[in-house]
C-alpha positions, 0 to 999 in steps of 0.5 A: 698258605703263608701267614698274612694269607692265613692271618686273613682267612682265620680274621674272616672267621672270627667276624663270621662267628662275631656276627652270627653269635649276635642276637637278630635284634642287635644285629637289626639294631647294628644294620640301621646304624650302619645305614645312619653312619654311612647316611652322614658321612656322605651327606645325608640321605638321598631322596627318593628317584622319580619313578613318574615314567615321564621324570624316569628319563633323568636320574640327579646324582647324589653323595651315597650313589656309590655305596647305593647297594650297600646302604640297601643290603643294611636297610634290608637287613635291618628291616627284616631283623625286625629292626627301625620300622622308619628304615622301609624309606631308605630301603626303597630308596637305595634300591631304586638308586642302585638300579639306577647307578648300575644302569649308567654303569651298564650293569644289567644284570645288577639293574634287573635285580635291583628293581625287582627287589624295588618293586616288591617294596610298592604298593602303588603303581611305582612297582609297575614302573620298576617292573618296566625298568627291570624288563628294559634291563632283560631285555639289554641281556637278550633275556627276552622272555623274562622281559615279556612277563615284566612288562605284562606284570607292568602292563597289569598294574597300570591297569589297575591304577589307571596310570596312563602314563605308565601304561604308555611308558609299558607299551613303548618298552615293549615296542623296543623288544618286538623291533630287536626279536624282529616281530615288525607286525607287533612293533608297529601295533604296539608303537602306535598305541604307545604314541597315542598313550605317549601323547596322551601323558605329554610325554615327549621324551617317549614319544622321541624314543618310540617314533625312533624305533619305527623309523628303524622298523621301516628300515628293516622293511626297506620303507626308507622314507616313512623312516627317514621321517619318523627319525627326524621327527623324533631328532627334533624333539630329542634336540628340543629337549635335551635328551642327548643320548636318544639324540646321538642314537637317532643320529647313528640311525639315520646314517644306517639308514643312509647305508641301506640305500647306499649313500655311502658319504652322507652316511658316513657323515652322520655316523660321524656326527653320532660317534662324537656326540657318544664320545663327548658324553660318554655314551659307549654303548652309542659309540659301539653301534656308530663304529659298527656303521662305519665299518660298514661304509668303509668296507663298501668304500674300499678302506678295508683297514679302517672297516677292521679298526672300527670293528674291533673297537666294536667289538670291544666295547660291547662287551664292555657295555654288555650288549649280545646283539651288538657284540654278536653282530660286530663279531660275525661280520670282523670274522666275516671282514678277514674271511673275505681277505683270506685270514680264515685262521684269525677269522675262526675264534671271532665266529665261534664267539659270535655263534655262542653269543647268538646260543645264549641269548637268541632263541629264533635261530639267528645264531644258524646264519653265523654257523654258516660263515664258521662254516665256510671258514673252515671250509677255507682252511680244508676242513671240509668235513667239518664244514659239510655238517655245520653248514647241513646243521645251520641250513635245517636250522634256517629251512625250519625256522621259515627263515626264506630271506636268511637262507637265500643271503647265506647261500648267495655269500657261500657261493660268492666266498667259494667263487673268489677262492676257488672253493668247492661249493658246500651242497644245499639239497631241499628235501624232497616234497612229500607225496 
């Protein structure tokens, strides 16, 4: 250990022992003071965010957003070491705002903790409106189950305040979670309910955003014209009021709309349009999905380089956002893009990823069908022993799970991927039927 190294460690110990040699109350005396202190320097105090699930779409910046955290971790302490009783408004305060702040930095993990901790400090329906904006983080992190128990903790408190506006605002978050775990039955009842509450709290920037996620469960159903409509009905109301970020997502949706029925270029024009709308207001996680639909369409327009650029710029980016489905989907099909164009060797690592993505944050099997392309991968670069018990793993995985539509593309990708390279088939037995 050299002297600046060792000079710093002991300086950490002294302010420890400092700190903890000060009696709780000073200590309570000295947090409040740091929270004046730091208050004045950067302008004064922030006012308390709207937490009305109408006015939750915006957020006014203010000086103290970037020591948010800090200013809350002060007041905490102070109110908890007995301190300036008064400080129980900043603590709710600051909260509220670093969640906030951590939102727009995708920082989703830090958001979830944040208004966990806001919504413990309300005693009226804005701690069911935390809880919501919490089970939104979850559910950006793929902690699904950890959303369902917010929103039904939200969902009770709306309730019991008879806040229409938040109950509606529940139902639409929840609407959200049923689409991306691909239960499309309980998307739909929930969504309609959710518009009807929506309408009812005149809450149109909701009612954008849920008529936006059927449109995408009526994709997902192959129901292309009751999405179509669905998604311009909710592009207009997006434009009407500004809300550019919904705007540039519905604009993304409606050229993956385009892809599924094949109309490459009218496709391509709209993920074009959505990925400039994302870049001119900095909306990377929009971006990310805009990418991965322009791969797509160069892929099926035989532009293979430009379908592989768009991937891992993807790819990049998502992690960067802290967005699993994404990420985990970008990266199964750039593995599966070079796959196809014989680079099994650079296709490996991005498959193992996708598989671990889809581990940690998947519980319904999904994670099976990116087993079956590192499977075929390293079934392409001789490792076939490898491969058979992979492939037999992820096809139990699939058959258990029910998942017929899965089992059947990822058969019909085995046999296509071994036809064009000369492959032997991995065998797919069914089990034999029961007597």
């Amino acid at each position: 250990m050299d002297a600046e190294a060792a000079y710093l460690f002991r300086h950490a110990l002294l302010r420890d022992a400092a700190y903890e040699l000060q009696p709780p109350a000073m200590r309570a005396q000295l947090h409040g003071l740091a929270v004046q202190l730091l208050e004045q320097f950067h302008g004064g105090r922030a006012p308390m965010p709207d937490l009305t699930p109408p006015a939750a779409h915006s957020f006014t910046p203010h000086r103290t957003d970037g020591i948010a955290s800090e200013l809350a971790a002060h007041a905490r302490l102070a109110v908890q070491g007995g301190g300036d009783p008064d400080l129980h408004e900043p603590l709710c305060v600051y909260h509220c705002r670093a969640a906030q702040v951590a939102e727009q930095a995708y920082g989703h993990a830090d958001a979830l903790s944040s208004w966990q901790l806001a919504a413990a400090l309300f005693p009226d329906s804005r701690r069911g409106e935390c809880l919501r904006r919490a089970a939104n983080s979850a559910v950006r992190l793929m902690r699904t189950e950890q959303a369902e128990q917010l929103h039904l903790a939200a969902l009770d408190l709306a309730v019991e305040y008879d806040d229409v506006g938040l109950e509606a605002a529940v139902r639409g978050s929840r609407t959200v979670l049923f689409y991306q775990l691909a239960r499309l039955e309980d998307c739909e009842r929930e969504g309609a309910a959710a518009l009807e509450l929506l309408r009812k709290a005149a809450d149109r920037r909701g009612v954008a955003m849920v008529q936006s996620v059927l449109g995408s469960m009526c994709v997902a159903r192959s129901e292309f014209d009751r999405g179509e409509a669905l998604n311009l009905q909710a592009l207009a109301i997006a434009r009407e009021t500004g809300f550019i970020r919904l705007e540039a997502a519905i604009t993304v949706n409606l050229g993956n709309l385009r892809s599924f029925q094949h109309r490459w270029q009218e496709a391509e024009e709209f993920d074009r349009q959505g990925l400039e709308l994302a870049r001119a207001h900095n909306l990377r996680d929009v971006e990310a999905s805009a990418l991965i639909n322009l791969s797509d369409v160069s892929r099926h327009t035989n532009r293979i380089e430009q379908a592989e650029l768009h991937l891992r710029a993807a790819v990049k980016l998502a992690r960067a956002t802290g967005q699993p489905l994404v990420l985990a989907f970008g990266l199964s099909e750039l593995g599966h893009l070079l796959m196809a164009q014989g680079r099994a060797r650079e296709a490996e690592p991005f498959l193992r990823d996708a598989v671990a993505v889809r581990l940690e944050t998947s519980g319904n099997g999904v994670f099976a069908a990116d087993q079956c392309r590192l499977a075929l991968c390293l079934l392409s670069q001789g490792r076939r022993d490898e491969a058979a018990a992979l492939w037999g793993e992820s096809i139990g995985v699939l058959r258990a799970r029910g998942r017929a539509s899965r089992l059947q593309q990822v058969r019909d990708e085995m046999r296509e991927h071994c036809r064009r390279f000369g492959l032997l088939p991995l065998q797919d037995e069914e089990p034999p039927t029961p007597q």
